[in-house]
C-alpha positions in Angstrom: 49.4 14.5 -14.5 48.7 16.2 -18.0 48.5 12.4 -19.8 45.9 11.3 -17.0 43.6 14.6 -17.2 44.2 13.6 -20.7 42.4 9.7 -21.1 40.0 11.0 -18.2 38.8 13.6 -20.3 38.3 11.1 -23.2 36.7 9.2 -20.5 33.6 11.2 -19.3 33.2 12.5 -22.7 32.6 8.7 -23.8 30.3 8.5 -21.2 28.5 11.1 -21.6 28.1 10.5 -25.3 27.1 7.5 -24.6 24.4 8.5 -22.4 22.1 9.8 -25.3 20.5 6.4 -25.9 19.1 5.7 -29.4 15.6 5.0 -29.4 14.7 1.3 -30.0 11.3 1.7 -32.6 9.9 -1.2 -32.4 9.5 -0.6 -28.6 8.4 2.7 -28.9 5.7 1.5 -31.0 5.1 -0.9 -27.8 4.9 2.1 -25.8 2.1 4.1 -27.9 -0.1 1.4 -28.2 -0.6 1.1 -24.8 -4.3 2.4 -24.6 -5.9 3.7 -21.6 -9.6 3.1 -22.5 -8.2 -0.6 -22.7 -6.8 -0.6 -18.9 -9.9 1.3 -17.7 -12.1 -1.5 -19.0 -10.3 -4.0 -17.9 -10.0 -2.3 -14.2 -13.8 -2.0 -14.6 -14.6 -5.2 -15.6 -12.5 -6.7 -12.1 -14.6 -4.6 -10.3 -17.7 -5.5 -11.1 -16.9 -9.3 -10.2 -18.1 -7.9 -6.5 -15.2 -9.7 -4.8 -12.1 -11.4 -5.4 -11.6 -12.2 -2.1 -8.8 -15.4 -2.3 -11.3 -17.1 -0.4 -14.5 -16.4 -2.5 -16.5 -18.8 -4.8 -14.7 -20.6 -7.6 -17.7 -22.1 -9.3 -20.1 -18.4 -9.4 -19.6 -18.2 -13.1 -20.0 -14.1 -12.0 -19.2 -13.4 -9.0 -15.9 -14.1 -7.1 -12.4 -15.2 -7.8 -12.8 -18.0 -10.2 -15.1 -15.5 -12.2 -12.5 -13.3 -12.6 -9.6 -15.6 -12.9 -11.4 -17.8 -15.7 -12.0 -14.0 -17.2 -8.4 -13.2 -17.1 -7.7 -16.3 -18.8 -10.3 -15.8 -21.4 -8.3 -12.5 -22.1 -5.5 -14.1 -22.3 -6.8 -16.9 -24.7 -7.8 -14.2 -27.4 -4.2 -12.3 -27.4 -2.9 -15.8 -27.7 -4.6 -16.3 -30.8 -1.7 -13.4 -32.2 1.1 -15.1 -31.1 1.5 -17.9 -34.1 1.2 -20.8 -31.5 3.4 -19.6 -29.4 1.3 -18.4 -26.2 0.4 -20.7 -23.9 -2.4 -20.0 -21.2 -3.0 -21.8 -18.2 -4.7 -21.9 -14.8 -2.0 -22.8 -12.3 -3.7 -24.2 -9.1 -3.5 -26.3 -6.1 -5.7 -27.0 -2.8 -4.8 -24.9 0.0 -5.7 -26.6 3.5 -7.0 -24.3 6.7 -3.8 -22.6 8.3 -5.0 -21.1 11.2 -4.0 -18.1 9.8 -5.7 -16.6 7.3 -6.6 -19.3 5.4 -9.8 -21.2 7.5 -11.3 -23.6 4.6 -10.1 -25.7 1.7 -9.5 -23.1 -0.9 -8.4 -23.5 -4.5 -5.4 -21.1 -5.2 -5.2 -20.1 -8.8 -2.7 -18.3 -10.5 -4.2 -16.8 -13.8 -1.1 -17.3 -16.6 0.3 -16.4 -20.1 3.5 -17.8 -21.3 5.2 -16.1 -24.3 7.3 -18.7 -25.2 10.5 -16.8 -26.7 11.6 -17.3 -30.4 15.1 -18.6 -29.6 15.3 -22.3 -28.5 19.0 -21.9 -26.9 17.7 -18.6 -24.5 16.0 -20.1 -21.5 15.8 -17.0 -20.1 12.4 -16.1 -18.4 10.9 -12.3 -18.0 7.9 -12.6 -15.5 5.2 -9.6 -14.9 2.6 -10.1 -12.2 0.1 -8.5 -10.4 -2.6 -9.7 -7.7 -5.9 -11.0 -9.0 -7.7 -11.1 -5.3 -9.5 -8.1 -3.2 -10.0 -7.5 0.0 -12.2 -5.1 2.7 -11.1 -4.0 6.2 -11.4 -7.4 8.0 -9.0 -9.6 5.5 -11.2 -13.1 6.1 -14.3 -11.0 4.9 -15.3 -13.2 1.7 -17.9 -12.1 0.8 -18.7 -8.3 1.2 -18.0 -5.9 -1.8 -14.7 -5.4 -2.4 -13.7 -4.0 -5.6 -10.1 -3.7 -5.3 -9.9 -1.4 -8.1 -5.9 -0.1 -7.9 -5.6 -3.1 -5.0 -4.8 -4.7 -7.2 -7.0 -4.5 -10.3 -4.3 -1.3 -11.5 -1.4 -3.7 -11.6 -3.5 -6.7 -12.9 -4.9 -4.5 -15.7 -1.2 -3.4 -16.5 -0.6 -7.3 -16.7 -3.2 -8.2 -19.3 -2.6 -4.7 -21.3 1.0 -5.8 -21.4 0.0 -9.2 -22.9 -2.3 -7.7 -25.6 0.3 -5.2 -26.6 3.5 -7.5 -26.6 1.3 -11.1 -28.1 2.6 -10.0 -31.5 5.8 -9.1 -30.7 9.3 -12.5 -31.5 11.3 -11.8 -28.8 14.3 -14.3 -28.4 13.2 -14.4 -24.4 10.2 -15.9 -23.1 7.5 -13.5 -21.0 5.5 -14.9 -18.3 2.1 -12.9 -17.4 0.3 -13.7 -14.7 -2.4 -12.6 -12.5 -1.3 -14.4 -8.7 -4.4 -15.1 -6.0 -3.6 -15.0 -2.5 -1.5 -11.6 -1.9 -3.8 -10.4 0.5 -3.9 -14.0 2.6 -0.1 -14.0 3.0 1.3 -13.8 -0.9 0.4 -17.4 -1.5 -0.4 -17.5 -5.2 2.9 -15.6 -5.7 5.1 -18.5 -3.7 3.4 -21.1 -5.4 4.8 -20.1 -8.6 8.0 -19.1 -7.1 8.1 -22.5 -5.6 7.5 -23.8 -9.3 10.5 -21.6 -10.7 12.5 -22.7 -7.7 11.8 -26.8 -8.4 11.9 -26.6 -12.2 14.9 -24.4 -12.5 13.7 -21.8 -14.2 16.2 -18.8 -16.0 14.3 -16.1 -14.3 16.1 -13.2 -15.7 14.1 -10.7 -13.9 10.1 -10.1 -12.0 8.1 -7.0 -12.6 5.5 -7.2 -9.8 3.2 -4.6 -10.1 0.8 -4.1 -6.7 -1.3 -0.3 -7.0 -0.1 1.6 -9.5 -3.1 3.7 -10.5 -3.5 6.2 -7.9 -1.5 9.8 -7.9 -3.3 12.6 -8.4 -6.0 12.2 -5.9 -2.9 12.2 -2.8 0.0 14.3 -4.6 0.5 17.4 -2.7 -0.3 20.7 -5.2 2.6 21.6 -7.4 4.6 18.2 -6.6 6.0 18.5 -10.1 5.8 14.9 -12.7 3.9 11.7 -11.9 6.6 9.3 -9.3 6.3 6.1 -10.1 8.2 3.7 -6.8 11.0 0.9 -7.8 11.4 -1.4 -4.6 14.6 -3.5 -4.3 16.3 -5.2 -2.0 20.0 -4.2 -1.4 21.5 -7.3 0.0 19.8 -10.8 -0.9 18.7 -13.1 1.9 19.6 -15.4 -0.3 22.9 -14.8 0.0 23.7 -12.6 2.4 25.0 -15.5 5.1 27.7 -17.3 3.2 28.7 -13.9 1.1 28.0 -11.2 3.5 32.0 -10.7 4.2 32.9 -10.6 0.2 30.0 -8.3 -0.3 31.7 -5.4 2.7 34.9 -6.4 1.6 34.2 -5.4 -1.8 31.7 -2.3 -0.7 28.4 -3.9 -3.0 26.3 -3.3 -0.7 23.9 -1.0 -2.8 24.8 -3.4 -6.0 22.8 -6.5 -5.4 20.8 -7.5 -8.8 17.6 -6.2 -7.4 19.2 -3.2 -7.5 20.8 -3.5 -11.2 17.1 -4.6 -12.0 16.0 -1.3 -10.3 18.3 0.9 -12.3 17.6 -0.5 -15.1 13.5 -0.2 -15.1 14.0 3.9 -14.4 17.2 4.6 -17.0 14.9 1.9 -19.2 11.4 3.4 -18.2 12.9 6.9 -18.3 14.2 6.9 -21.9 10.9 5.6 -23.3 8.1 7.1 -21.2 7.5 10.6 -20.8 6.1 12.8 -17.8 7.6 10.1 -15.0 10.0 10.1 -12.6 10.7 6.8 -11.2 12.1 7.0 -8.0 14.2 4.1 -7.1 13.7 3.4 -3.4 16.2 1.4 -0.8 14.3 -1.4 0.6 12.2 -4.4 -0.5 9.1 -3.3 -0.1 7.5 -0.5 2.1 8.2 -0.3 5.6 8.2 -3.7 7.4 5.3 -4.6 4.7 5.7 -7.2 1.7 4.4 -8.1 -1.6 4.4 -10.8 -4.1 8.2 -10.5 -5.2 9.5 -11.2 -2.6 8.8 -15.3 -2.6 11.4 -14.1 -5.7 13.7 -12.6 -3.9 13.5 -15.6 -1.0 14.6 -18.0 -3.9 17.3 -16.4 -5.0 15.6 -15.0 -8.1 16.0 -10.7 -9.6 12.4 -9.4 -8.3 11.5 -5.3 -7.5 8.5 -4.3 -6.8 6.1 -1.1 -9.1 3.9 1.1 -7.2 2.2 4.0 -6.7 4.5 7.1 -4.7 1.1 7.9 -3.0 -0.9 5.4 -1.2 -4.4 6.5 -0.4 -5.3 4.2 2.5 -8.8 5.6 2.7 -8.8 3.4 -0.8 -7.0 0.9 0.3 -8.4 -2.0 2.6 -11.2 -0.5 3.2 -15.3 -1.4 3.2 -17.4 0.6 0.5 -18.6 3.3 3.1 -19.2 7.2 3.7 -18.6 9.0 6.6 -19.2 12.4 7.2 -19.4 12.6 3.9 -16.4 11.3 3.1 -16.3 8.1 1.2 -13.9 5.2 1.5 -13.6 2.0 -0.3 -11.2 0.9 -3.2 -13.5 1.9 -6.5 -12.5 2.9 -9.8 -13.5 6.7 -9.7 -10.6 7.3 -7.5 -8.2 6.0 -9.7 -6.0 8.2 -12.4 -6.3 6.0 -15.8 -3.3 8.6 -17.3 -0.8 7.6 -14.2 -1.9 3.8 -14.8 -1.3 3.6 -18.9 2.1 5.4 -18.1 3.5 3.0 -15.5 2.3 0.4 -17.3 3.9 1.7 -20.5 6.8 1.9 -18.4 6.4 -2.0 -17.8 6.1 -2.4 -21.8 9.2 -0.8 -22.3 11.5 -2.9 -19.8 10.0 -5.9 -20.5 10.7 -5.4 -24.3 13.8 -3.7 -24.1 15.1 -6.8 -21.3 13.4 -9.5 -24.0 15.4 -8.1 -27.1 18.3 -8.4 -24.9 21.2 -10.4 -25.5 22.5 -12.6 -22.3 24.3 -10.8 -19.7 28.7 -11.5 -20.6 29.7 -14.0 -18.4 32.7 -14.3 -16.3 33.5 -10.6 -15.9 36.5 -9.9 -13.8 38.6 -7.1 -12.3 42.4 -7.3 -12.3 43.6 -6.8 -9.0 47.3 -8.0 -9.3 48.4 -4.7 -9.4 47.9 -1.1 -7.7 47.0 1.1 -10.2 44.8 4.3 -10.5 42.8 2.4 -13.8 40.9 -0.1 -13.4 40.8 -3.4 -16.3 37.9 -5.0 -16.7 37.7 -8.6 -19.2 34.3 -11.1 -19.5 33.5 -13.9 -21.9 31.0 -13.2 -24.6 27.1 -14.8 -23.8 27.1 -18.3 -25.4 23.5 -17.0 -27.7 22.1 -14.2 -28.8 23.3 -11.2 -31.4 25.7 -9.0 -29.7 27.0 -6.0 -31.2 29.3 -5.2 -28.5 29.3 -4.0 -24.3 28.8 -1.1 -22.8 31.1 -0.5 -19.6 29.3 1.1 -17.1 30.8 3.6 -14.2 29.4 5.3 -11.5 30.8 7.6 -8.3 30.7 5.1 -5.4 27.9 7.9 -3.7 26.0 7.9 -6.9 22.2 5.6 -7.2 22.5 5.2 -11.0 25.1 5.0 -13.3 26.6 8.2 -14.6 28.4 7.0 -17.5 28.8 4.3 -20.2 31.8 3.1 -23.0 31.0 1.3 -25.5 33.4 -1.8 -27.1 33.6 -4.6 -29.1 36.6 -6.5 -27.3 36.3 -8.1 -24.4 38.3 -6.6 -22.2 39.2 -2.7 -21.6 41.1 -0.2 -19.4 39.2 2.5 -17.8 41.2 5.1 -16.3 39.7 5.6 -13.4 40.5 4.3 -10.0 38.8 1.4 -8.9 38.9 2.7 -5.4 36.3 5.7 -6.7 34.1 4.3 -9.0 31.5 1.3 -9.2 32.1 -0.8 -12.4 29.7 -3.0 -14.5 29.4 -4.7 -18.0 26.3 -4.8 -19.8 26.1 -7.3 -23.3 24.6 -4.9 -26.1 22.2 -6.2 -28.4 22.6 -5.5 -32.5 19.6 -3.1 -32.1 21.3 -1.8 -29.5 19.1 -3.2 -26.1 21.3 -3.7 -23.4 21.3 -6.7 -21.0 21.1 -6.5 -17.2 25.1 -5.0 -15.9 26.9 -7.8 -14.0 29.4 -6.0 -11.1 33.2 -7.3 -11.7 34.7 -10.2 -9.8 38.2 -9.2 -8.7 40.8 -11.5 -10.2 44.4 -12.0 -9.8 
């Protein structure tokens, strides 16, 4: 008994060591250049567009949701101009046909994009960012009426354009993919087409930041509610994969472990270390209650998607036409937006999407042994075949626990943890030479 308290002592004390994360200062110079009079402007500027209804004009060189996308493109075109050749920006559209639904004329879907292109040729891997360029007013086949859509969603596509001017300079071995999707509010159209497109051209999609209101706080937080909460959706168990896997999955109690979740985790430990005055609170389902958003086309495909939002919705802000009522007024405009709240989530989205592109791959093959009862648990994977890797960090967690408590670092490639595998969630992470962790992969048990 005395030699086991003895290497679970040495244990936890590793962990928590480990815990107090050096800070990576490259990123935090990410972080403080993200500029609020920047993200106001550029919230401003979508507004004044009138609408960006999906279904609104695409030739009004002013007015409408080709205005705006051709504007975000423009945007786009001058941070490309930092990137040593490396940015490509594109309009990526197709002809949508009446539905019956909510689509009732031809209508030219356009998703507004930015492609980093990463600085290592043998790391395929893909980071993705998003946010919804088009608007909407009560009735959601209203075209035409003002509809400003200044948090819904000009908040997340402001984030995604702020994040491209701050990160253009950056030589990340990954490649980052920015883009401002049409057709949320019709039925997350723009957001399937380039799913669809990631799907057919077999994509690396390490990961999708979709960011849908996240400028709104202070004008709905109760008195006294304490920090800024920023929401992390994620799905627990993939309909991807549920079907064929669903018995390993109980058999092996993952059911809170699915890589939307490891994704999740990672944007608050990750958003956390980097971004003060937030708490991000990582919340149990895909999206809000039996409601959806542009990840989840994502998450359909198989593909690591969560979802950024606001903890408060206003819905007197939200959907709504420009009105007052007993003098009261309603409509999504920019004075009841928090430009503070919106530069720290979408510092927050800075910090991942660096932190995930200096990355090294995630270690491949990582197993359990299982051949034997025993109250440790040894864990082996296969270094990444690219990237610079200083070593892994083995993470640990009580199986009650939503994050994980505790972290070893190594060089090898295998290690005993002496702890029962019975009580604890496992996971290896690959750990970068400046120290930036990849995404954790759970254990396969192996006899």
């Amino acid at each position: 008994m005395k030699k086991i308290a003895f290497f679970l002592s040495i244990a936890f004390s590793l962990g928590l060591s480990a815990q107090k994360k050096d800070i990576d200062v490259e990123i935090m110079q990410y972080v403080k250049n993200v500029n609020k009079d920047s993200l106001k402007a550029n919230v401003e500027k979508l507004v004044s567009f009138g609408t960006r209804h999906t279904m609104s004009s695409t030739t009004d060189q002013h007015k409408g949701i080709g205005a705006s996308r051709n504007w975000v493109l423009s945007k786009f075109r001058t941070y490309s101009k930092n990137a040593s050749g490396r940015m490509e920006v594109f309009l990526q559209n197709e002809d949508l046909q009446p539905d019956g639904k909510r689509i009732d004329k031809v209508t030219n879907l356009g998703n507004a994009v930015a492609f980093l292109k990463g600085t290592d040729p043998s790391d395929k891997r893909i980071i993705i960012i998003s946010g919804h360029l088009d608007s909407r007013v009560s009735d959601v086949m209203d075209a035409t009426s003002f509809a400003p859509g200044a948090n819904d969603d000009g908040s997340g596509v402001a984030a995604v354009i702020e994040s491209a001017r701050v990160l253009s300079r950056s030589k990340f071995p990954v490649s980052i993919l920015f883009v401002a999707v049409s057709g949320e509010e019709q039925g997350i159209l723009g957001a399937k087409m380039l799913a669809d497109k990631a799907k057919e051209d077999q994509w690396q999609v390490e990961a999708v930041l979709n960011n849908d209101m996240i400028g709104n706080n202070s004008f709905d937080a109760p008195k006294n509610d304490g920090i800024p909460k920023l929401r992390v959706f994620s799905e627990g168990l993939s309909a991807f994969e549920t079907e064929k896997n669903a018995s390993k999955i109980r058999n092996l109690g993952l059911e809170n472990d699915g890589n939307a979740r490891q994704l999740a985790r990672y944007v608050k430990e990750t958003g956390e270390r980097y971004v003060q005055n937030i708490d991000i609170k990582l919340i149990y389902r895909n999206d809000r209650f039996l409601r959806g958003g542009d990840h989840t086309p994502f998450v359909n495909e198989g593909f690591t998607a969560v979802r950024l939002t606001d903890y408060y919705e206003n819905y007197d802000h939200q959907h709504q036409d420009i009105r007052t009522e007993n003098n009261k007024k309603y409509g999504d405009l920019s004075e009841f937006m928090d430009f503070d709240y919106l530069r720290t989530n979408t510092a927050v989205n800075v910090a991942v999407l660096a932190n995930l592109a200096k990355s090294p791959p995630r270690p491949q093959n990582v197993l359990m042994d299982v051949k034997d009862l025993s109250n440790s648990t040894k864990l082996s994977w296969e270094k990444p075949t690219s990237g610079k890797i200083k070593g892994y960090q083995i993470l640990y967690r009580e199986t009650d626990r939503s994050v994980w408590t505790h972290k070893i670092f190594t060089t090898e490639t295998s290690y005993t943890v002496p702890l029962s595998k019975d009580n604890f969630i496992f996971a290896v992470q690959t750990v970068s030479t400046s120290g930036n962790e990849s995404l954790p992969v759970i254990p396969q048990p192996s006899r």
